[in-house]
N, CA, C and O atoms as a GROMACS GRO file, in nm:
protein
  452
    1UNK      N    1  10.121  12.396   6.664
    1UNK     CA    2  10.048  12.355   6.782
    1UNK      C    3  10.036  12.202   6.788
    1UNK      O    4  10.032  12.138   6.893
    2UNK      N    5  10.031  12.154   6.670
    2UNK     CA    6   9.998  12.004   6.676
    2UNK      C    7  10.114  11.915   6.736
    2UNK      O    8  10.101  11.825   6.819
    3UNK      N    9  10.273  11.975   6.657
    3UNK     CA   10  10.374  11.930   6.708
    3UNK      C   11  10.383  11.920   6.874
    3UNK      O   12  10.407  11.814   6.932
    4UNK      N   13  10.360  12.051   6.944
    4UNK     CA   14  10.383  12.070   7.078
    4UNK      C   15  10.311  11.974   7.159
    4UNK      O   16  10.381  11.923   7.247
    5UNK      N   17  10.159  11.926   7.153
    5UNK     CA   18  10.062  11.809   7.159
    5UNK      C   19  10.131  11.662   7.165
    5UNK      O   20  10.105  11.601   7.268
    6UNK      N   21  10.211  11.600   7.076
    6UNK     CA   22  10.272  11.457   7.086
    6UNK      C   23  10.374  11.433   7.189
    6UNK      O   24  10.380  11.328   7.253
    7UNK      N   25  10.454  11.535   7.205
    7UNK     CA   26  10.554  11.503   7.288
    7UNK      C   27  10.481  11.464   7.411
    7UNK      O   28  10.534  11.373   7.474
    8UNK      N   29  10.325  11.536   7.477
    8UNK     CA   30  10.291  11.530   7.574
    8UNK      C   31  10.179  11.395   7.601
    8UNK      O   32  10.135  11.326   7.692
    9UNK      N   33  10.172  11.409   7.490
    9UNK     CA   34  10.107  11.258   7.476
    9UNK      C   35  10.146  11.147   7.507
    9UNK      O   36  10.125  11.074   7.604
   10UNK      N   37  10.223  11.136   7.385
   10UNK     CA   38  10.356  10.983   7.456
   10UNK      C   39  10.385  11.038   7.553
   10UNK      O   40  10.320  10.950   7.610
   11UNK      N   41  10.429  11.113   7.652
   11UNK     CA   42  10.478  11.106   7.816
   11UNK      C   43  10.369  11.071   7.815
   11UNK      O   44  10.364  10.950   7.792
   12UNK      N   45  10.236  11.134   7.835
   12UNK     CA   46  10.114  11.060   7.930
   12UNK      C   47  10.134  10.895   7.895
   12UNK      O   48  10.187  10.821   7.978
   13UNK      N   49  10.099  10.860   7.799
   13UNK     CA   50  10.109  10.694   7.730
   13UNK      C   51  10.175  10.617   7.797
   13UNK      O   52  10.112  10.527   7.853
   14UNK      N   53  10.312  10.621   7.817
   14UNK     CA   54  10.444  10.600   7.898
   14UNK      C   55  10.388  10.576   8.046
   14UNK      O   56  10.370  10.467   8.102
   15UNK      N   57  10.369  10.687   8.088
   15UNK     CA   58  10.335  10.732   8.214
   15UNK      C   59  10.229  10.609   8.259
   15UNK      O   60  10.253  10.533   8.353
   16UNK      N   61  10.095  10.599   8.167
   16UNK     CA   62   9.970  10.463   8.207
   16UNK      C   63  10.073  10.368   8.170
   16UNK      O   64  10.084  10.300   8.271
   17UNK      N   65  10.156  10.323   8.085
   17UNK     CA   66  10.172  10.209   8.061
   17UNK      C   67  10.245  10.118   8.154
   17UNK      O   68  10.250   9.995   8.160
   18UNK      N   69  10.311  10.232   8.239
   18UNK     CA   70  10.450  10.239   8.372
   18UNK      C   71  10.310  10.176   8.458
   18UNK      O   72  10.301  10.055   8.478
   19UNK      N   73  10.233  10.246   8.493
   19UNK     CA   74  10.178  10.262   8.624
   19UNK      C   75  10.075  10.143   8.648
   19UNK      O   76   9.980  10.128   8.570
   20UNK      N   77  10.096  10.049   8.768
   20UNK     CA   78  10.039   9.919   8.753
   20UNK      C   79   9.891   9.920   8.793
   20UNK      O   80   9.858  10.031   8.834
   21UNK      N   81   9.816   9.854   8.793
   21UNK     CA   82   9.652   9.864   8.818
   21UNK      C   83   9.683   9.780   8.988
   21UNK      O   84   9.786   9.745   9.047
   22UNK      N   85   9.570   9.775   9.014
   22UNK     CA   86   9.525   9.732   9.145
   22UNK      C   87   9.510   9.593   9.123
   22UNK      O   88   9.452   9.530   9.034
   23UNK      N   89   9.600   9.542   9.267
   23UNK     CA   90   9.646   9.383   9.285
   23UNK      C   91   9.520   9.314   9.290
   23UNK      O   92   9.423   9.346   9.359
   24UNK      N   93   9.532   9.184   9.185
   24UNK     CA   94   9.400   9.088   9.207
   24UNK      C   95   9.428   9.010   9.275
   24UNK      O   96   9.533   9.007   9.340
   25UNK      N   97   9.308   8.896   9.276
   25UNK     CA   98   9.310   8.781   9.317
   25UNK      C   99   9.424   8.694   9.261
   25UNK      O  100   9.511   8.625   9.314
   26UNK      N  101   9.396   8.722   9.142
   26UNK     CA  102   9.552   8.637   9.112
   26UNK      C  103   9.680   8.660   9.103
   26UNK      O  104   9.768   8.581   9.069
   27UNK      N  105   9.691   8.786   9.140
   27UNK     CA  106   9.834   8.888   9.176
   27UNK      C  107   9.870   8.782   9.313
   27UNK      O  108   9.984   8.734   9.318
   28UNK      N  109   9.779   8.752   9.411
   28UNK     CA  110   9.795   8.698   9.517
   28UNK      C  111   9.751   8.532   9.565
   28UNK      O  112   9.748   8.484   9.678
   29UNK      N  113   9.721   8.470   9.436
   29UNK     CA  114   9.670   8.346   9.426
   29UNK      C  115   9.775   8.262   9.553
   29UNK      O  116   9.739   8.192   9.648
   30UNK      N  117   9.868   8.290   9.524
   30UNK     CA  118   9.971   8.173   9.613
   30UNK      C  119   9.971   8.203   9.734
   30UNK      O  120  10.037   8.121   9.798
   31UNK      N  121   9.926   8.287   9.801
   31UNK     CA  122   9.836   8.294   9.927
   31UNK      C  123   9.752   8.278   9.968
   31UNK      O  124   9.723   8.234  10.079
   32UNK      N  125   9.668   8.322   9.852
   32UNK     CA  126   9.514   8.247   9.916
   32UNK      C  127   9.510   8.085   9.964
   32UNK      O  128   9.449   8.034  10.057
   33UNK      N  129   9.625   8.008   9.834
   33UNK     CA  130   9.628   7.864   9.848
   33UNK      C  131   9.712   7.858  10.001
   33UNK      O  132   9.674   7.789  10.095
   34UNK      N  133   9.820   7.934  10.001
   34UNK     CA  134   9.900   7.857  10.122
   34UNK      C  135   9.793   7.918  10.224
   34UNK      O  136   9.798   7.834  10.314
   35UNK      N  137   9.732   7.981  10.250
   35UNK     CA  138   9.589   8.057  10.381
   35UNK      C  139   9.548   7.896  10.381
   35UNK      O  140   9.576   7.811  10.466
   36UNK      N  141   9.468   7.884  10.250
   36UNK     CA  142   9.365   7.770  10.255
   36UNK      C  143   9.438   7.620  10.300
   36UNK      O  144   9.365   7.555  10.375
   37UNK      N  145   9.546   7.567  10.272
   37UNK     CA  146   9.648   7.481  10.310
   37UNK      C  147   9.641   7.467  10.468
   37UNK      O  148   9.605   7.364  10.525
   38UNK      N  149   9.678   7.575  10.526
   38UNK     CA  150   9.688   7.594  10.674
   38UNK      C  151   9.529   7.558  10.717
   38UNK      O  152   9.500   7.465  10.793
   39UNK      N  153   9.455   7.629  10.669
   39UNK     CA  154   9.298   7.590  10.695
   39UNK      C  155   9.282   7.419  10.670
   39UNK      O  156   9.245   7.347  10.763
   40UNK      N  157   9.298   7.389  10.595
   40UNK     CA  158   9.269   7.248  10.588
   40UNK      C  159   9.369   7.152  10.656
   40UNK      O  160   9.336   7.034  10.671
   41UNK      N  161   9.517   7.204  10.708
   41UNK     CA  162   9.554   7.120  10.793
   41UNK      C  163   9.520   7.101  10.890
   41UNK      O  164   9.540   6.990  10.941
   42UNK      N  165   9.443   7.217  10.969
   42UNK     CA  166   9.449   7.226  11.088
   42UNK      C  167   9.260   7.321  11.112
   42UNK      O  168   9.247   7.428  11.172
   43UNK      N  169   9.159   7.253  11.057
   43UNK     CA  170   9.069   7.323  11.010
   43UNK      C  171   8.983   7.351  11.161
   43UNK      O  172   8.887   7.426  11.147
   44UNK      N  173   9.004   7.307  11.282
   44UNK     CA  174   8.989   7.366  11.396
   44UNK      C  175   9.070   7.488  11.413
   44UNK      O  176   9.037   7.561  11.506
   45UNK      N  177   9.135   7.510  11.365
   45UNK     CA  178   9.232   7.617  11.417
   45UNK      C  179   9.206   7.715  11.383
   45UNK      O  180   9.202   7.713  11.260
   46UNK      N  181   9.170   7.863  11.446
   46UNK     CA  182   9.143   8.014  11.441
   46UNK      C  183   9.215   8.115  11.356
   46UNK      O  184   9.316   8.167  11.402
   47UNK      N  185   9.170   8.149  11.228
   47UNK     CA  186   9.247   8.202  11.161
   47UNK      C  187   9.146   8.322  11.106
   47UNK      O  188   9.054   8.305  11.027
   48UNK      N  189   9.185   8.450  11.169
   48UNK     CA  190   9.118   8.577  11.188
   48UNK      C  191   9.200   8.690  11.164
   48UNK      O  192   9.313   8.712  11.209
   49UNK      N  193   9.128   8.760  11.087
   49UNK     CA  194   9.242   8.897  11.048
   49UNK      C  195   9.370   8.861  11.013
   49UNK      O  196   9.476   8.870  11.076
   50UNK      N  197   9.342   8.813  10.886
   50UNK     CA  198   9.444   8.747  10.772
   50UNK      C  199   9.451   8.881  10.671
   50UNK      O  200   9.354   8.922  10.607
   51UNK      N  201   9.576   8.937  10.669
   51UNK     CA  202   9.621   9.014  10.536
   51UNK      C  203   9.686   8.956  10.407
   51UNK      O  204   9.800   8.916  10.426
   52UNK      N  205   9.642   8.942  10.289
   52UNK     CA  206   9.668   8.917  10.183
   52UNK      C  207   9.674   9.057  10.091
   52UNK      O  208   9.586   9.101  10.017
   53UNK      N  209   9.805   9.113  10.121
   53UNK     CA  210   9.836   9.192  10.015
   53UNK      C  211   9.731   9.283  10.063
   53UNK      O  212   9.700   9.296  10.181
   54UNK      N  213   9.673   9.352   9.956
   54UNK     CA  214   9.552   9.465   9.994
   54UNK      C  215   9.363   9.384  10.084
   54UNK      O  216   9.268   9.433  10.145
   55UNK      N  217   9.402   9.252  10.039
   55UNK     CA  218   9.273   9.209  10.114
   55UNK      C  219   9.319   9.184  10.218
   55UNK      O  220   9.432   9.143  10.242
   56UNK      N  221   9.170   9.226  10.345
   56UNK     CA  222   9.197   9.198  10.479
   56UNK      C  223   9.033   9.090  10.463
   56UNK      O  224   8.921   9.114  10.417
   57UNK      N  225   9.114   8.935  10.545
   57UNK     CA  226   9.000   8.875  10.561
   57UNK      C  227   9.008   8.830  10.712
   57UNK      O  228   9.090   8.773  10.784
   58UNK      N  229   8.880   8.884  10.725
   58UNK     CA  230   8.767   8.865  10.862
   58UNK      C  231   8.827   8.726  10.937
   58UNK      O  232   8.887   8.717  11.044
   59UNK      N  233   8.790   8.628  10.848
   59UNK     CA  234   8.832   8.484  10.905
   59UNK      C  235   8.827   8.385  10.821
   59UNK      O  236   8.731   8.386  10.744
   60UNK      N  237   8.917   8.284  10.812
   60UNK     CA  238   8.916   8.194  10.699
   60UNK      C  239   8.874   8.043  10.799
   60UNK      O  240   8.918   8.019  10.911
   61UNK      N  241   8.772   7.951  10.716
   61UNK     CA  242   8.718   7.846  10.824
   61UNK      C  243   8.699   7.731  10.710
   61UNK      O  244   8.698   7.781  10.598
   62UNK      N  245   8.683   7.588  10.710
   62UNK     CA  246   8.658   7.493  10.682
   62UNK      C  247   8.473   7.479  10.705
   62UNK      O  248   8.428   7.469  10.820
   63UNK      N  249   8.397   7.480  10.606
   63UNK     CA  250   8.242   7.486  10.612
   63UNK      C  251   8.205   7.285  10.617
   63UNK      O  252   8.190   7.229  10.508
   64UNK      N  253   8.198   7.223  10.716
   64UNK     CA  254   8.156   7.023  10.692
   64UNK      C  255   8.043   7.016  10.597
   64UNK      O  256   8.008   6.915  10.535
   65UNK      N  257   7.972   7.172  10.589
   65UNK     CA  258   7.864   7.094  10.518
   65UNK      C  259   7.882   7.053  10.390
   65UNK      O  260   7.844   6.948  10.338
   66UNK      N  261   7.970   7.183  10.318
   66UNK     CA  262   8.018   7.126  10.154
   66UNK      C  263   8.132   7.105  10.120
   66UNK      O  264   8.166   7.086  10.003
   67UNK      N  265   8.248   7.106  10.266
   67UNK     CA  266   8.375   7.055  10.253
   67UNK      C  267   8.475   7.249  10.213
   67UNK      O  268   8.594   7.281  10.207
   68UNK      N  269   8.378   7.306  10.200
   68UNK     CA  270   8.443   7.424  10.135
   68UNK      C  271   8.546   7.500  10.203
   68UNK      O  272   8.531   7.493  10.325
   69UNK      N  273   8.648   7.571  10.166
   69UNK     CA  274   8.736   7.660  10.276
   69UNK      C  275   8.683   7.824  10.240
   69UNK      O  276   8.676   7.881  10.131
   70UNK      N  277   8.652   7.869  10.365
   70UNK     CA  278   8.578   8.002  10.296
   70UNK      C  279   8.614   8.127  10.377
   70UNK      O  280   8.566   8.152  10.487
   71UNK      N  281   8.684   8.186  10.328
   71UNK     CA  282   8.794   8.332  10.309
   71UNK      C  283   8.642   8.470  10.332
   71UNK      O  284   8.560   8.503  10.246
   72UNK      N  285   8.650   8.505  10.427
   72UNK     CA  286   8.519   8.623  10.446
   72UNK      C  287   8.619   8.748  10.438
   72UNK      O  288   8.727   8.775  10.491
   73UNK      N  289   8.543   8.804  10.358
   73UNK     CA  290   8.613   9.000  10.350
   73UNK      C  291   8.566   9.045  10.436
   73UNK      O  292   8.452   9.021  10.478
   74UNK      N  293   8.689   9.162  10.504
   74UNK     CA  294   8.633   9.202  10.548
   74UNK      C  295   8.555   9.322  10.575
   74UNK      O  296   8.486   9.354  10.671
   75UNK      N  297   8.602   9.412  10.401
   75UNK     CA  298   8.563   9.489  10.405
   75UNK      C  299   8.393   9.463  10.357
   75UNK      O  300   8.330   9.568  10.340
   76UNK      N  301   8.340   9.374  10.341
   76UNK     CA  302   8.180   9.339  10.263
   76UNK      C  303   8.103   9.406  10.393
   76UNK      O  304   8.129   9.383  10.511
   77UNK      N  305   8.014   9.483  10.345
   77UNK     CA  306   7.893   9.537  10.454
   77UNK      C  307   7.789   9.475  10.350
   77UNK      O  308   7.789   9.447  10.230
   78UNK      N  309   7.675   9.467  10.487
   78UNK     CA  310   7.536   9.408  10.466
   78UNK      C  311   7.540   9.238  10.364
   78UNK      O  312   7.454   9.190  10.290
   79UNK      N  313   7.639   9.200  10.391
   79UNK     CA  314   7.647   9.074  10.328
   79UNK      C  315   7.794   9.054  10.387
   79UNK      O  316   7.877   9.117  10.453
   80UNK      N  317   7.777   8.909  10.317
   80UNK     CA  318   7.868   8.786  10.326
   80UNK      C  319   7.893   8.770  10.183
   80UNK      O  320   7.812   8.747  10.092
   81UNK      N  321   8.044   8.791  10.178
   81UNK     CA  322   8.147   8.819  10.086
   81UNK      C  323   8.296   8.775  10.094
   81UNK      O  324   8.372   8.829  10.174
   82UNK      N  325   8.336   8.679  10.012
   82UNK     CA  326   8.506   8.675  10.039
   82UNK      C  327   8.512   8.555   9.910
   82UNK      O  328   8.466   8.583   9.798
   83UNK      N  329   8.568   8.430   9.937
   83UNK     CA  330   8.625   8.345   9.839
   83UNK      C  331   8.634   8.197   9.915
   83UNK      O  332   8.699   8.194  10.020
   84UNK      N  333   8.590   8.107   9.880
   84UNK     CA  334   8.585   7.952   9.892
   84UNK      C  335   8.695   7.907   9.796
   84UNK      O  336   8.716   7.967   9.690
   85UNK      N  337   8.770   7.791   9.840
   85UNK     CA  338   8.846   7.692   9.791
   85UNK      C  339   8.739   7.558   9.757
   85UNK      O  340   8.743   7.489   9.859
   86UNK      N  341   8.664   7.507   9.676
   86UNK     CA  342   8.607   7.397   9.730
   86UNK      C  343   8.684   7.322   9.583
   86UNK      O  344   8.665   7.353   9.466
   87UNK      N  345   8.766   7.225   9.634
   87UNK     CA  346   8.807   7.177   9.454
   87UNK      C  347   8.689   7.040   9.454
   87UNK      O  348   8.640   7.013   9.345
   88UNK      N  349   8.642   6.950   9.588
   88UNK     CA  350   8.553   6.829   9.523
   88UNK      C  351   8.436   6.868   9.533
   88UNK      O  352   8.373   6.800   9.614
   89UNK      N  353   8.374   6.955   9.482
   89UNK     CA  354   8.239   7.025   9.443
   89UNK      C  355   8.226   7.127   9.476
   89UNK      O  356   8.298   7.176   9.562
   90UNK      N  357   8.100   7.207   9.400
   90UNK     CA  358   8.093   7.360   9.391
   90UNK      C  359   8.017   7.382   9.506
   90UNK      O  360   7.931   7.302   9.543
   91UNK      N  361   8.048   7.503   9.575
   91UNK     CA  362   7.977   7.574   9.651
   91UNK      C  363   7.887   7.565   9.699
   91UNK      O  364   7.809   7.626   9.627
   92UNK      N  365   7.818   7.515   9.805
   92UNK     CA  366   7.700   7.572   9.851
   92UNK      C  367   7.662   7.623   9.991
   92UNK      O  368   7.546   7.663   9.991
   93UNK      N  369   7.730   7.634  10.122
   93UNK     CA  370   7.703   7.635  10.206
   93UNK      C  371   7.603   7.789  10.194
   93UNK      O  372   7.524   7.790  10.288
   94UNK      N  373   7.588   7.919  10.103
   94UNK     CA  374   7.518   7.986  10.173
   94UNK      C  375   7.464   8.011   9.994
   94UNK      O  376   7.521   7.987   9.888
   95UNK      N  377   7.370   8.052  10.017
   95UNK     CA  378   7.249   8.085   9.889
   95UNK      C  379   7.300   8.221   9.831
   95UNK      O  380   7.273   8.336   9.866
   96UNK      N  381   7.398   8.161   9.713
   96UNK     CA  382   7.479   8.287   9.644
   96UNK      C  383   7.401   8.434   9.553
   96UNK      O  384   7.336   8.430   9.449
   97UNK      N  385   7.427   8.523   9.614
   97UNK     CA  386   7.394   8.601   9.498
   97UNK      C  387   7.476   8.580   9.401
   97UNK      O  388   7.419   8.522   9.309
   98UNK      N  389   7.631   8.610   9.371
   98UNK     CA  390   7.686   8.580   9.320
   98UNK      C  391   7.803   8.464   9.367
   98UNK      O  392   7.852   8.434   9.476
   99UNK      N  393   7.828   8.399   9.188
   99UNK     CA  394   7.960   8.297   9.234
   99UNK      C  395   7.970   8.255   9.126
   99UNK      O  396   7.914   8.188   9.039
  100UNK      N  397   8.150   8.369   9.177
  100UNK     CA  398   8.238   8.357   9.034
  100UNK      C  399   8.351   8.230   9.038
  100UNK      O  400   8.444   8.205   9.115
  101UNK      N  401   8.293   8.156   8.903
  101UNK     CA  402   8.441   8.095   8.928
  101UNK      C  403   8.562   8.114   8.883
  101UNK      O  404   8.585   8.138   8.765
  102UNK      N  405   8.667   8.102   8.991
  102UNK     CA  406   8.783   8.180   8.956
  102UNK      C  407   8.891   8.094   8.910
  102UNK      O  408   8.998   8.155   8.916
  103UNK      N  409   8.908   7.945   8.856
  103UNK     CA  410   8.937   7.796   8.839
  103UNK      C  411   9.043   7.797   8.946
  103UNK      O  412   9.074   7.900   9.005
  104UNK      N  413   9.108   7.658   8.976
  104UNK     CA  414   9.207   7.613   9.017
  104UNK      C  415   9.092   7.575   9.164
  104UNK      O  416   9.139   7.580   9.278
  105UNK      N  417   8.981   7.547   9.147
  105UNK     CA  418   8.902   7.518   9.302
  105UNK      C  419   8.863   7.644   9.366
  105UNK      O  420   8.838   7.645   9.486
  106UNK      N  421   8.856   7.743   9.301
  106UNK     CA  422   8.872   7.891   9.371
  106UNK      C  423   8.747   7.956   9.326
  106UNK      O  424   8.718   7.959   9.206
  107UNK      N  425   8.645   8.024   9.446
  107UNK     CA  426   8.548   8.097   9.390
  107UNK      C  427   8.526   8.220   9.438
  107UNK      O  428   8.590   8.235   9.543
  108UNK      N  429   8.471   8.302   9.411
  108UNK     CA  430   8.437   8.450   9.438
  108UNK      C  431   8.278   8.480   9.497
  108UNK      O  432   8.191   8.459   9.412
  109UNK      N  433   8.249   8.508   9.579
  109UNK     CA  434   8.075   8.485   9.582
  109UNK      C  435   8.067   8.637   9.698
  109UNK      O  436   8.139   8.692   9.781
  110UNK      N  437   7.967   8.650   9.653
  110UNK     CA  438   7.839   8.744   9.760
  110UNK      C  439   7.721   8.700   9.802
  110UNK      O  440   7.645   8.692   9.705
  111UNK      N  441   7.688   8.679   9.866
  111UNK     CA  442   7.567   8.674   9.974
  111UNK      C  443   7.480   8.740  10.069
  111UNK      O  444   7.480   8.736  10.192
  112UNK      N  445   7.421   8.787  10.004
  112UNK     CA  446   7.299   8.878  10.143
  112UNK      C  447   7.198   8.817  10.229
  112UNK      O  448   7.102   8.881  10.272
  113UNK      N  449   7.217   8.702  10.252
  113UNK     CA  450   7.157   8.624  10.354
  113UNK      C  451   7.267   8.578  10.476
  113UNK      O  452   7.228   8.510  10.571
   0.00000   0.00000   0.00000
């Protein structure tokens, strides 16, 4: 019985080791930057229902007050949720619950205000 057990094992093993996890932020980093690029060339300009890979963001905008570029999800209910570029200082335009930093100028935050 024990023999019959390994063969099915290593297939399962095989099988997770094949099978990839769910795309991050940094699976897709070189988009977020070229999104944020376009945002800062042209930071009047309307940039709404942006797909990145599995994220769909709401709208990506230039914030004057802390210089920040800030990427809104759009799947976040009851808050304000997505990712800021700010590389000449950290974050502040909205009173974070959370804010992760993700380096390279890149942050992660939630907000329920």
């Amino acid at each position: 019985m024990r023999c019959a057990l390994v063969p099915s094992i290593v297939l399962s093993a095989a099988v997770v080791a094949v099978v990839p996890g769910p795309t991050t932020f940094d699976d897709e980093r070189s988009h977020f930057d070229a999104l944020a690029q376009r945002v800062a060339a042209n930071p009047s300009g309307s940039y709404t229902n942006v797909h990145i890979g599995p994220f769909d963001i709401k709208a990506a905008t230039l914030r004057s007050e802390d210089k920040g570029i800030y990427l809104y999800d759009a799947d976040a209910t009851l808050s304000f949720a997505g990712w800021v570029y700010a590389v000449h200082q950290r974050p502040s335009y909205y009173p974070f619950s959370t804010l992760k930093d993700l380096g390279g100028g890149w942050y992660e935050f939630v907000s329920y205000t």
